[in-house]
N, CA, C and O atoms as a CHARMM CRD file, in Angstrom:
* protein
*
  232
    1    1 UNK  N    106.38500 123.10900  91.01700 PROA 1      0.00000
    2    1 UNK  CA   107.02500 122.44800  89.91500 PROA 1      0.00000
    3    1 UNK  C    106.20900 122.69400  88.65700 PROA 1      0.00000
    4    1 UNK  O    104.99200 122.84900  88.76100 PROA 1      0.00000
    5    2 UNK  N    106.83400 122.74100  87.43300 PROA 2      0.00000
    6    2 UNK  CA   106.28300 123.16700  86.29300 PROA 2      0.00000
    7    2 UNK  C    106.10800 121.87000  85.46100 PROA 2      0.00000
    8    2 UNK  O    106.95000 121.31400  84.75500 PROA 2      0.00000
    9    3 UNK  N    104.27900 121.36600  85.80800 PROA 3      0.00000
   10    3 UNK  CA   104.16600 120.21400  84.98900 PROA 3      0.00000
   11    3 UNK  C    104.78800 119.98900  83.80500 PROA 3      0.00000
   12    3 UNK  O    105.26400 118.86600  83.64300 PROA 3      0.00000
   13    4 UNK  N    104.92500 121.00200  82.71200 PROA 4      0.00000
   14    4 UNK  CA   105.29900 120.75700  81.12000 PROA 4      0.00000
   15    4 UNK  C    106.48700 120.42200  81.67000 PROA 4      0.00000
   16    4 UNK  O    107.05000 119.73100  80.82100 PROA 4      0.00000
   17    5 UNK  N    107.28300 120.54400  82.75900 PROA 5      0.00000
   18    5 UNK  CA   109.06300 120.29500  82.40800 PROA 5      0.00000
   19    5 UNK  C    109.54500 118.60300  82.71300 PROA 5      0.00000
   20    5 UNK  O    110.67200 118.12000  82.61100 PROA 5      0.00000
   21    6 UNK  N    107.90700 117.75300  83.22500 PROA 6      0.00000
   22    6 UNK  CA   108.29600 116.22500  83.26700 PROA 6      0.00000
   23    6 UNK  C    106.87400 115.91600  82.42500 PROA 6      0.00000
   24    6 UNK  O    105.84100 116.01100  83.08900 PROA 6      0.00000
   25    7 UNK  N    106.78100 115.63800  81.34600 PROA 7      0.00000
   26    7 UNK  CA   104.93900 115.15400  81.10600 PROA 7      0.00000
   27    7 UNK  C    104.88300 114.24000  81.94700 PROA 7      0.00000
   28    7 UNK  O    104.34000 114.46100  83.03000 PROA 7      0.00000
   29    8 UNK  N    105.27700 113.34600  81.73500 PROA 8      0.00000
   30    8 UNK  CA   105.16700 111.58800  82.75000 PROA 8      0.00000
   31    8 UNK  C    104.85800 111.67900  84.04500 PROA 8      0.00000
   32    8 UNK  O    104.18900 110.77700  84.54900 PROA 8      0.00000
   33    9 UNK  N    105.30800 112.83500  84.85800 PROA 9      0.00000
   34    9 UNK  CA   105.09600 112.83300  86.13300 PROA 9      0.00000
   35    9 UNK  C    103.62700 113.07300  86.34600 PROA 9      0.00000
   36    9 UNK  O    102.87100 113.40400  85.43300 PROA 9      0.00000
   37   10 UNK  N    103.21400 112.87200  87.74100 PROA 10     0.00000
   38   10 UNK  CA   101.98000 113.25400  87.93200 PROA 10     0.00000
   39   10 UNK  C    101.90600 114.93200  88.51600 PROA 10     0.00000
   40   10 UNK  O    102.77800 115.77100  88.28900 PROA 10     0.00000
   41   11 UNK  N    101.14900 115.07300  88.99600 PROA 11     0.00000
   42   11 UNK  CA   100.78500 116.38800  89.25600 PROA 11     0.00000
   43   11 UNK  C    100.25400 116.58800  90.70000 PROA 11     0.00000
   44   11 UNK  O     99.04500 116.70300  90.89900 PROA 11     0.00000
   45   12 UNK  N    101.25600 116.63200  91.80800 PROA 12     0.00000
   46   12 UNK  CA   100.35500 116.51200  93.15300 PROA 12     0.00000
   47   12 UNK  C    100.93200 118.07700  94.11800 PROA 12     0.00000
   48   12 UNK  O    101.79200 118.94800  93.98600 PROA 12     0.00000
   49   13 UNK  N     99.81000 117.70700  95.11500 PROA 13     0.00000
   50   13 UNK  CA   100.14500 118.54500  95.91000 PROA 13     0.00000
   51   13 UNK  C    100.86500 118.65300  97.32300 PROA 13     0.00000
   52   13 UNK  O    101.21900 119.59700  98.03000 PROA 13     0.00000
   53   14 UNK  N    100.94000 116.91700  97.44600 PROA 14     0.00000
   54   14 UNK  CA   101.54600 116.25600  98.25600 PROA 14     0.00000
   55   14 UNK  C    102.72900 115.20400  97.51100 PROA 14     0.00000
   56   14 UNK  O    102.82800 114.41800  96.57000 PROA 14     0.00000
   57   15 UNK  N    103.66100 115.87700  98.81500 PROA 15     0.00000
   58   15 UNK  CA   104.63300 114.93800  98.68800 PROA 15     0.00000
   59   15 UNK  C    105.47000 113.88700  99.67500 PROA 15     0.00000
   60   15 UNK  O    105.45300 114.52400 100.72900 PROA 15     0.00000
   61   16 UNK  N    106.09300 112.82500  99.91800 PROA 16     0.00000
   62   16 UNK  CA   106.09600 111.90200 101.20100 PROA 16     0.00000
   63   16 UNK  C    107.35500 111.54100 100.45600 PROA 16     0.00000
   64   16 UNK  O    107.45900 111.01500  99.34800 PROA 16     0.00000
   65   17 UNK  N    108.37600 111.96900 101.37500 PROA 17     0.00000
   66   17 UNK  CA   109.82700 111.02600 101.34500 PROA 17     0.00000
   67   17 UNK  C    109.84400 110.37000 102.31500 PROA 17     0.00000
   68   17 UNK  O    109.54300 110.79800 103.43000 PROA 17     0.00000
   69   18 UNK  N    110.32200 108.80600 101.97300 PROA 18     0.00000
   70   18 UNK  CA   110.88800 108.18300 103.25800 PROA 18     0.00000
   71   18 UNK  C    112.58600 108.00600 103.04400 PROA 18     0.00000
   72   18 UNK  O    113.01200 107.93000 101.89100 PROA 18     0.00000
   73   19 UNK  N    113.31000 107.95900 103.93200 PROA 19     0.00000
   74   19 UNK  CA   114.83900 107.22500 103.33200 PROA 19     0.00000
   75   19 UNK  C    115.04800 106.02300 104.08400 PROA 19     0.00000
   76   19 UNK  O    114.90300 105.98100 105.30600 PROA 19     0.00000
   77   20 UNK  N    115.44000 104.89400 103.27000 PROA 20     0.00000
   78   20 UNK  CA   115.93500 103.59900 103.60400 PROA 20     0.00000
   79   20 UNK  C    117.42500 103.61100 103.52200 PROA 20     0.00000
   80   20 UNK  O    118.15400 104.22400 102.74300 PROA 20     0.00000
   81   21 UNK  N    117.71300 102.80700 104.48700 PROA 21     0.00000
   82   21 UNK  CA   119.09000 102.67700 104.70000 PROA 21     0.00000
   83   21 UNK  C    119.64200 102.35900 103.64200 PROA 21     0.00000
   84   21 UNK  O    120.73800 102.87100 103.41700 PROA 21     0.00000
   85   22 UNK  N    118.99600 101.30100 102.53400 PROA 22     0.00000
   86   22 UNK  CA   119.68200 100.69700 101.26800 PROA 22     0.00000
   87   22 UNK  C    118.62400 101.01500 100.38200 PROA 22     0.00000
   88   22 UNK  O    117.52600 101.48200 100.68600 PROA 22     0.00000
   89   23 UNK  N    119.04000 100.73100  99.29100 PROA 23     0.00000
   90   23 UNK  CA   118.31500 100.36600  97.91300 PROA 23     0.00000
   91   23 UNK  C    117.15900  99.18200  97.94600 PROA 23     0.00000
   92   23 UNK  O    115.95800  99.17600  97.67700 PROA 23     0.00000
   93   24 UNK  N    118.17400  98.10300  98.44200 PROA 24     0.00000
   94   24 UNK  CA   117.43900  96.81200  98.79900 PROA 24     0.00000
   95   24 UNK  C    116.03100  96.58900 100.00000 PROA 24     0.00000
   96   24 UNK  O    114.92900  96.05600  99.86500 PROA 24     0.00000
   97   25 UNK  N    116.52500  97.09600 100.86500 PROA 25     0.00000
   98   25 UNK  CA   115.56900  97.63400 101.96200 PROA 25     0.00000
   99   25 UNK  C    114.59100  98.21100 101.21700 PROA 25     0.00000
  100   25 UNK  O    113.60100  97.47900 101.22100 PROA 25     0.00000
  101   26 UNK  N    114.38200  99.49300 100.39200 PROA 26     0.00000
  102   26 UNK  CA   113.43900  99.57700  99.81400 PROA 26     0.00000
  103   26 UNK  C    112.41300  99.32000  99.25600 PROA 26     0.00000
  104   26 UNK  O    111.24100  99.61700  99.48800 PROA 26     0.00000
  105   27 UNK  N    113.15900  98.43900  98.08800 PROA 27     0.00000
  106   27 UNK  CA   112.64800  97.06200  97.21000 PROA 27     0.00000
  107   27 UNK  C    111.46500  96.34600  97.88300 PROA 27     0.00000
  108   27 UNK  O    110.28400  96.12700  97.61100 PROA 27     0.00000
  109   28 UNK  N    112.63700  95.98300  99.25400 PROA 28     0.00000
  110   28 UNK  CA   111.58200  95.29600  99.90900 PROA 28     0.00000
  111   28 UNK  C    110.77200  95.54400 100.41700 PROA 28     0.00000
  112   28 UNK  O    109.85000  94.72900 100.44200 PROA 28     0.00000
  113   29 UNK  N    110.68400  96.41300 100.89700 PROA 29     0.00000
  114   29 UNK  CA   109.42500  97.04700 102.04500 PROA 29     0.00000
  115   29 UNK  C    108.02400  97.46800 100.83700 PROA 29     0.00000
  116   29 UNK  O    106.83500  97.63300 101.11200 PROA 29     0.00000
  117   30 UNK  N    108.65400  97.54400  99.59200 PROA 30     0.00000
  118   30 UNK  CA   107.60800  97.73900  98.50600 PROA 30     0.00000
  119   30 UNK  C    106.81400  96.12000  98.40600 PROA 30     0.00000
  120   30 UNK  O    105.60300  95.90600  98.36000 PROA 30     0.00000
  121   31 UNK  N    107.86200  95.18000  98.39200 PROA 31     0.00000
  122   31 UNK  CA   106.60300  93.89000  98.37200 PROA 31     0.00000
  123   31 UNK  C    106.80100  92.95600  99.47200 PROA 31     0.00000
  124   31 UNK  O    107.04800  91.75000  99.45600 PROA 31     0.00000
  125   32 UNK  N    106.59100  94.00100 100.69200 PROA 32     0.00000
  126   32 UNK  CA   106.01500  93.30900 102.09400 PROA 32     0.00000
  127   32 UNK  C    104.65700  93.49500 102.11800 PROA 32     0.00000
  128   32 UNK  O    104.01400  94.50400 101.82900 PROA 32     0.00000
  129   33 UNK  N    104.08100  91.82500 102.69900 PROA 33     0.00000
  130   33 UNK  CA   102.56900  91.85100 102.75400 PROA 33     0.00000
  131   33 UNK  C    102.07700  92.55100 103.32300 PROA 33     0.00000
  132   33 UNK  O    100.95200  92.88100 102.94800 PROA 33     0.00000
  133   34 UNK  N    102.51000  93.01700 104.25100 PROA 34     0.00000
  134   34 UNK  CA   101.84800  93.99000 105.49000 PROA 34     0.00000
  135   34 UNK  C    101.38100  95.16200 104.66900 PROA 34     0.00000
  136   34 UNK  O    100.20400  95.52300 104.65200 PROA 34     0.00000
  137   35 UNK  N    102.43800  95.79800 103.92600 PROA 35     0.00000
  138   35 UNK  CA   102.97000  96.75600 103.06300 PROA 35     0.00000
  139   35 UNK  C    101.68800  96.69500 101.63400 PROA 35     0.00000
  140   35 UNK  O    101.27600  97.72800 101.10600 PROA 35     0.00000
  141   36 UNK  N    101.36100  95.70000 101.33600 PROA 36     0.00000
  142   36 UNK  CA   100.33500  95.82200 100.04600 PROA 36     0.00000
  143   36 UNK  C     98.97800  95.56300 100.32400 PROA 36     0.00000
  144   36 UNK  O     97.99400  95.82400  99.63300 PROA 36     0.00000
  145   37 UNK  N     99.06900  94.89600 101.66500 PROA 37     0.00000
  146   37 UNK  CA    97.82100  95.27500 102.13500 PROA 37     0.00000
  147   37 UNK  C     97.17900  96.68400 102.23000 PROA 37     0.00000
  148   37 UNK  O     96.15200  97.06300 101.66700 PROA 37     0.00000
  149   38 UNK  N     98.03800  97.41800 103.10000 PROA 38     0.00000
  150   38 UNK  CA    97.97000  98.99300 103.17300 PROA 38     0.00000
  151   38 UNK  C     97.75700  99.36100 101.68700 PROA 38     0.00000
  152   38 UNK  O     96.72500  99.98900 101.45100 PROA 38     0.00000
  153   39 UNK  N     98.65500  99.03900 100.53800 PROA 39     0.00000
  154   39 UNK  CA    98.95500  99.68300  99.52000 PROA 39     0.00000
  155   39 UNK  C     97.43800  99.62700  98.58400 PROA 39     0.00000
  156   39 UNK  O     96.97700 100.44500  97.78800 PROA 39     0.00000
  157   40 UNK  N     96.84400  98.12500  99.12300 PROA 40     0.00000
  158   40 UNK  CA    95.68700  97.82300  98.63200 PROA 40     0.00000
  159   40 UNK  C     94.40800  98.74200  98.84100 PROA 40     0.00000
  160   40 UNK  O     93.47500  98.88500  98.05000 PROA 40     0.00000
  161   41 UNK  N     94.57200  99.31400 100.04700 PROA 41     0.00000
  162   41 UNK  CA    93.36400 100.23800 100.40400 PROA 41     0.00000
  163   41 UNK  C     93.57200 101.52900 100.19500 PROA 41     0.00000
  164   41 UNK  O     92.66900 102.36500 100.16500 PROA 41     0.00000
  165   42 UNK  N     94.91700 101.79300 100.01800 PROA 42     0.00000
  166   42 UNK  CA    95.67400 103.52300  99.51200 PROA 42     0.00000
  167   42 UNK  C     94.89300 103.59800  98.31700 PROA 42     0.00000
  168   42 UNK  O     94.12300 104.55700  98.28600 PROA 42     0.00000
  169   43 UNK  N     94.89000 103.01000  97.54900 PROA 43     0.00000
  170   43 UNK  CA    94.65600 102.70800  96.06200 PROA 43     0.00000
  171   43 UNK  C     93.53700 103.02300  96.05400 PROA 43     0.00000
  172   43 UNK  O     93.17200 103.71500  95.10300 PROA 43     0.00000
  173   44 UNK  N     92.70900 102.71100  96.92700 PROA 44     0.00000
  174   44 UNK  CA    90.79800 103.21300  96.49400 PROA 44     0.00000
  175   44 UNK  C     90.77700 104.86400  97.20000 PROA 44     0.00000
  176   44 UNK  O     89.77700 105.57400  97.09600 PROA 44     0.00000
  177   45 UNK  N     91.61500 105.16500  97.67600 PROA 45     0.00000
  178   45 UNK  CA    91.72600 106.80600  98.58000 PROA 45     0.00000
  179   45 UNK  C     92.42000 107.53700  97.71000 PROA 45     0.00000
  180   45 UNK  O     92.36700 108.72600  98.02500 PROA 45     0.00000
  181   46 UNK  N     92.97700 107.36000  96.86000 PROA 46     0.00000
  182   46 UNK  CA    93.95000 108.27600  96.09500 PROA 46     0.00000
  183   46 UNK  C     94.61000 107.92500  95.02600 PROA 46     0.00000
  184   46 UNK  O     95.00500 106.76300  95.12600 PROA 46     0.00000
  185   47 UNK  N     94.90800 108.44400  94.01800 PROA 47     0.00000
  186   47 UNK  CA    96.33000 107.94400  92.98500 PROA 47     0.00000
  187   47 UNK  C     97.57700 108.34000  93.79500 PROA 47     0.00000
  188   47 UNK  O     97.59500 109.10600  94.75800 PROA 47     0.00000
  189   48 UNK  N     98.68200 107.64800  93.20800 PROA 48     0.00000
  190   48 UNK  CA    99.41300 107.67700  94.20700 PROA 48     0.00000
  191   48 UNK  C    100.81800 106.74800  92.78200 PROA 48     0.00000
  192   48 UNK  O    100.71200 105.98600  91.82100 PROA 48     0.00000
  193   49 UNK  N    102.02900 107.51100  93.55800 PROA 49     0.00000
  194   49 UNK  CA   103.14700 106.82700  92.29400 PROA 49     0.00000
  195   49 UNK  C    104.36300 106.96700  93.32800 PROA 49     0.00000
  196   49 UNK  O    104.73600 107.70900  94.23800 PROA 49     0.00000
  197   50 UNK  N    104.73000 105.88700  92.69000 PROA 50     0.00000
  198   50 UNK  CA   106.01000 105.54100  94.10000 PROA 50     0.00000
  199   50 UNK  C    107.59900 105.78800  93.36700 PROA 50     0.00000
  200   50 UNK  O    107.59400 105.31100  92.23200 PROA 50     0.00000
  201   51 UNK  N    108.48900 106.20100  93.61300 PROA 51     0.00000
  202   51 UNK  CA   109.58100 106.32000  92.73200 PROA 51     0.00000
  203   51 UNK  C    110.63600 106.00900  93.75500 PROA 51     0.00000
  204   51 UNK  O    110.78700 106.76000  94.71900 PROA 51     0.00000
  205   52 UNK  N    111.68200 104.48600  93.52100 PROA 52     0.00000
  206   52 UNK  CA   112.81200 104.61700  94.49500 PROA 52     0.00000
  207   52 UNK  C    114.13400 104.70600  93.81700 PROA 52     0.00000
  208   52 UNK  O    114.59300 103.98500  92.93100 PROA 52     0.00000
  209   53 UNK  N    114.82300 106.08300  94.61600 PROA 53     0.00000
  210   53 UNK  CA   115.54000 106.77600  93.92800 PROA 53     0.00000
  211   53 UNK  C    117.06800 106.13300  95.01900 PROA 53     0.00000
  212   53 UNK  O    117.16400 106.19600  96.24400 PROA 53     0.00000
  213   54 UNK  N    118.12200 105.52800  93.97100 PROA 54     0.00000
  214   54 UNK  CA   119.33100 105.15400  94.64300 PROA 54     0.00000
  215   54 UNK  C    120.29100 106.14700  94.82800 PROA 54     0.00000
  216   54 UNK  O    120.50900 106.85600  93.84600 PROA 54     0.00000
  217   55 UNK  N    121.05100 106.41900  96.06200 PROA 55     0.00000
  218   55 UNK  CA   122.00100 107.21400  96.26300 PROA 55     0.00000
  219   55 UNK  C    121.82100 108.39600  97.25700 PROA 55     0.00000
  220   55 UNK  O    120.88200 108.59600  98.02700 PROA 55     0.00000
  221   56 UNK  N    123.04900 109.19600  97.03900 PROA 56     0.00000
  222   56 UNK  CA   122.82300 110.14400  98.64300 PROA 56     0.00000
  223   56 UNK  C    121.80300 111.41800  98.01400 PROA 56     0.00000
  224   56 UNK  O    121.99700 111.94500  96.91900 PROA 56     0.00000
  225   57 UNK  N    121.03400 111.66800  98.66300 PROA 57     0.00000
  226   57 UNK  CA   120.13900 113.12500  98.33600 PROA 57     0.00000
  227   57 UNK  C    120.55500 114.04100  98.76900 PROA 57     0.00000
  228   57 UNK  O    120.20400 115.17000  98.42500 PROA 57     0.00000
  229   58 UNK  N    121.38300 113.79500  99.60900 PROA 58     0.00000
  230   58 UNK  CA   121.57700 115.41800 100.42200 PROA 58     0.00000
  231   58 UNK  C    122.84700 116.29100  99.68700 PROA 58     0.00000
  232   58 UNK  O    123.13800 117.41700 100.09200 PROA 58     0.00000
């Protein structure tokens, strides 16, 4: 991907899709405790940017 064509985005070399059944499901699983616990210790291992995108991808 050609950084100049998003500035805002970050710049990685990894990438991680998950798909949720809903939108909502998503949401949530973003502020489940279990979920920010983990998110809490991701955070000292890496930058890291989460984007949840609604609708069909395929």
């Amino acid at each position: 991907m050609d950084p100049g064509a998003l500035p805002e985005s970050m710049t990685s070399k990894r990438v991680l899709v998950v798909e949720f059944s809903s939108y909502e499901q998503a949401k949530a699983c973003n502020i489940d405790p279990y979920y920010a616990k983990a998110k809490s210790v991701a955070f000292l291992a890496y930058k890291r940017e989460m984007i949840i995108i609604e609708g069909n991808l395929a």
